[in-house]
N, C-alpha and C positions, 0 to 999 in steps of 0.2 A: 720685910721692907715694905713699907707703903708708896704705895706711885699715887701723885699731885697730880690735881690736875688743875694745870697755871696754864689752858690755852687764853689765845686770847678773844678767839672769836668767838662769839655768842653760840649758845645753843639753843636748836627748833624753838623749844618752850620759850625762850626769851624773846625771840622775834616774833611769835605769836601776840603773847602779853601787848610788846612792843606796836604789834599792828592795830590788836584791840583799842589801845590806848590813840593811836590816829584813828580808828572812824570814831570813836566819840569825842574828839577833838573837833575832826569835822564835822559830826553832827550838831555839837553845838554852833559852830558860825555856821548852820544853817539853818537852824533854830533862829540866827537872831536876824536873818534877813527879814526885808520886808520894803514896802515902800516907804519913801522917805518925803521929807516934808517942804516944800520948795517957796517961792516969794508967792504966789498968787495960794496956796493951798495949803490948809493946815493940817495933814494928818494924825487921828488921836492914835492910831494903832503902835504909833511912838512907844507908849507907857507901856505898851500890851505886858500883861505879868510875864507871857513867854519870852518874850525880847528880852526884859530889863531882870526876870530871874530866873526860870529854869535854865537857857541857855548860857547864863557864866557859868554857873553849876557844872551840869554838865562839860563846858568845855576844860576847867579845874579839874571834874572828876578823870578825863582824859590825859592832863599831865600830870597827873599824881601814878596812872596808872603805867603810863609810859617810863617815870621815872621807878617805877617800883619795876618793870619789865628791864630796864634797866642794869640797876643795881641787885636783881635776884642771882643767887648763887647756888647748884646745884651741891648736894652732897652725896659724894659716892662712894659706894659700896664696895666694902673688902671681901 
């Protein structure tokens, strides 16, 4: 007879993935912080490539990983 296993609460490895995928979620919004550009003052650091592309990147890379921590499902052993 095989025993399922239909729990429903996550396991360690999933909450781990899980956690990875939050700090580089937040490390992307804080990758795109920065000063901002106001009526007397024009900031060019706006454009900066790390603002406007490593940082979505990265925070994407983050819920992709979260949903992949997710939806992982272990396979167990008879």
């Amino acid at each position: 007879m095989e025993k399922e296993n239909k729990s429903f609460f996550p396991k360690r490895e999933n909450i781990i993935i899980v956690m990875a995928g939050c700090l580089l979620v937040i490390l992307g919004f804080l990758l795109m912080t920065g000063p901002g550009t106001v009526d007397t003052y024009y900031e060019s650091d706006i454009f900066n490539p790390r603002r406007i592309g490593i940082a979505p990147v990265v925070s994407l890379a983050g819920f992709v990983v979260i949903a992949v921590g997710i939806l992982f499902f272990h396979k167990t052993k008879e």
